[in-house]
C-alpha positions as CSV (number, residue, x, y, z in Angstrom):
1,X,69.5,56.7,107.5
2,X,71.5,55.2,110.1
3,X,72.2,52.3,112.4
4,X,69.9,52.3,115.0
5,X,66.9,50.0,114.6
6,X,63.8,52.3,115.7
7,X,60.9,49.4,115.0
8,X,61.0,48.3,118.7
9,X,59.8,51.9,119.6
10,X,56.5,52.0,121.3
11,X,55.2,55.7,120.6
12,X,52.2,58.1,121.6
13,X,51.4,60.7,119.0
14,X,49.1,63.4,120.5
15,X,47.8,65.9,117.5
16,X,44.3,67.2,117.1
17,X,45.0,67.3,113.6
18,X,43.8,64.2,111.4
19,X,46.0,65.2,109.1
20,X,48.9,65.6,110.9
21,X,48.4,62.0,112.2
22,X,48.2,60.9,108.7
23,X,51.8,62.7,108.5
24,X,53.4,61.2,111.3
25,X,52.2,57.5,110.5
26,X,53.1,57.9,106.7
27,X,56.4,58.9,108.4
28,X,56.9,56.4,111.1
29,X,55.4,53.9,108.8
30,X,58.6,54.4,106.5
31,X,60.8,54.0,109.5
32,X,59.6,50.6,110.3
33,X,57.8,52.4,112.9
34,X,54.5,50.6,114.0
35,X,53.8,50.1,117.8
36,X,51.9,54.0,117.6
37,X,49.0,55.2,119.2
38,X,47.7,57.9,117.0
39,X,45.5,60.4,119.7
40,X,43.1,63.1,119.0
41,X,43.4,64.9,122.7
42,X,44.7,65.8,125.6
43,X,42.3,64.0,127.6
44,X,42.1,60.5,125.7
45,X,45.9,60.4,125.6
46,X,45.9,60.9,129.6
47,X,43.3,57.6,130.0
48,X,46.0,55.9,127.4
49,X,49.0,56.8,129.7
50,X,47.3,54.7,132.3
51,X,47.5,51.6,130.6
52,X,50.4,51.8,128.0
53,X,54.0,53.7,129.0
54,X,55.5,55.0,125.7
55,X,59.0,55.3,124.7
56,X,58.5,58.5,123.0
57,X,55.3,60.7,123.6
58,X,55.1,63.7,120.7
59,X,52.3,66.1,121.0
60,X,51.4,69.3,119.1
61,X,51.5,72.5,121.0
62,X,48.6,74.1,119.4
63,X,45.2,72.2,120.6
64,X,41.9,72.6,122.4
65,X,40.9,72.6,125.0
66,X,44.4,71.3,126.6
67,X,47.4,72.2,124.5
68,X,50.9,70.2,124.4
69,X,52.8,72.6,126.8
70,X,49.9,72.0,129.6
71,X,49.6,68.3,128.7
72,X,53.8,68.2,129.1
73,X,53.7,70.9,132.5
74,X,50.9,68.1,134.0
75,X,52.9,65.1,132.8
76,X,56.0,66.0,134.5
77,X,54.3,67.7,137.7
78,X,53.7,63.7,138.1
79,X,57.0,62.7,138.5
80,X,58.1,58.7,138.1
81,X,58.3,57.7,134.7
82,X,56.1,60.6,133.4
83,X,59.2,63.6,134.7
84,X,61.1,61.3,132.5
85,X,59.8,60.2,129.6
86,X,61.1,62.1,126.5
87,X,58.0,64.3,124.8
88,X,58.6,65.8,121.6
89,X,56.6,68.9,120.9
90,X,55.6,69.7,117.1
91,X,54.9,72.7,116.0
92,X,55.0,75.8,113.5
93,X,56.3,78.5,115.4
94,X,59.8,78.5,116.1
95,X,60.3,81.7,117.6
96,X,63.5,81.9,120.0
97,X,61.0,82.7,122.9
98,X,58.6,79.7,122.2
99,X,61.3,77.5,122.0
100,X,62.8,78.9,125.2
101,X,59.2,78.3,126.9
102,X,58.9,74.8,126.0
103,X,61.9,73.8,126.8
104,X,61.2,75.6,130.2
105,X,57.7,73.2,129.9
106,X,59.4,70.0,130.0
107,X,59.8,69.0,126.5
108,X,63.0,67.4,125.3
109,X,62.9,68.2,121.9
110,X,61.0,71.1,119.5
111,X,60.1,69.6,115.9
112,X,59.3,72.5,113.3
113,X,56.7,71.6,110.8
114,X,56.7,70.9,108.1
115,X,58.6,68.1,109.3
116,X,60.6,65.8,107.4
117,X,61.0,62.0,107.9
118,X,65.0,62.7,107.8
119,X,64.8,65.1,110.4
120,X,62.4,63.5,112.5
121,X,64.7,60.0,112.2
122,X,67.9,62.3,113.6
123,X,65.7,63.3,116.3
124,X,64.7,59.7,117.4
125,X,67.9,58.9,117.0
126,X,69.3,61.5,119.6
127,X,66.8,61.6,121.9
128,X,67.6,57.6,121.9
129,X,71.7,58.4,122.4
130,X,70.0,61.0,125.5
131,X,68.2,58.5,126.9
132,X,70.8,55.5,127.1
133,X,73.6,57.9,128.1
134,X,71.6,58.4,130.9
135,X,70.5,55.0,132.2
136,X,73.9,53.8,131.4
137,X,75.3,55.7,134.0
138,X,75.7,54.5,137.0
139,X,76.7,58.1,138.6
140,X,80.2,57.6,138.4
141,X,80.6,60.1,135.6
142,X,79.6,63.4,135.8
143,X,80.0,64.5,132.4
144,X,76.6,63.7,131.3
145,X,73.6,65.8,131.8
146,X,70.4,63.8,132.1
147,X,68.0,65.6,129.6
148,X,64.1,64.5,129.2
């Protein structure tokens, strides 16, 4: 797939769906994926967070009673490492509009389902090149925007 080594990513996946869990660790399992924290809601994930600091948090937009735009608004109304951390949202509508408003949210990165594991390895992957660009600089060159 590509040269970047993702098994030393430490990951939050947020979905009320078991089966879309199942999905995500089939995929990450084939990615040599395995520090994961599979999460059923909003609210358990938020008691996680206080513990554990994720690399990469992805959530689902459409769940009860919190969904994955609020749980991204509240995450990045908290500033430090939460207004920070990249968050992936998954979900099935793609329409120009919702995309536009969760970007507006705070996530880095939309993810339509069905998802693919080759799709969701280039997005890693990016939001990897994203994040190092911007730690790497040390504000001496503006060409980079910091994103996430």
């Amino acid at each position: 797939m590509s040269a970047y080594d993702l098994s030393g990513l430490n990951v939050m996946v947020v979905d009320d769906s078991a089966h879309m869990l199942r999905i995500v660790k089939t995929i990450f399992t084939a990615m040599g994926i395995f520090d994961v924290q599979y999460i059923r809601d909003v609210e358990a994930a938020r008691v996680e967070l206080k513990f554990k600091k994720p690399d990469i948090i992805i959530t689902d937009w459409e769940m009860e009673p919190v969904d994955g735009l609020e749980f991204t608004r509240g995450l990045r109304k908290e500033g430090g490492f939460f207004s920070r951390v990249p968050i992936i949202l998954l979900t099935g509508h793609t329409e120009y509009d919702r995309v536009m408003e969760a970007i507006q949210s705070g996530v880095s990165d939309v993810l339509a389902k069905p998802v693919s594991i080759e799709i969701f390895h280039r997005r890693l992957c990016r939001i990897i090149d994203i994040s190092s660009m911007s730690v790497a600089d040390n504000s001496e060159d503006d060409e980079y925007l910091e994103i996430g």
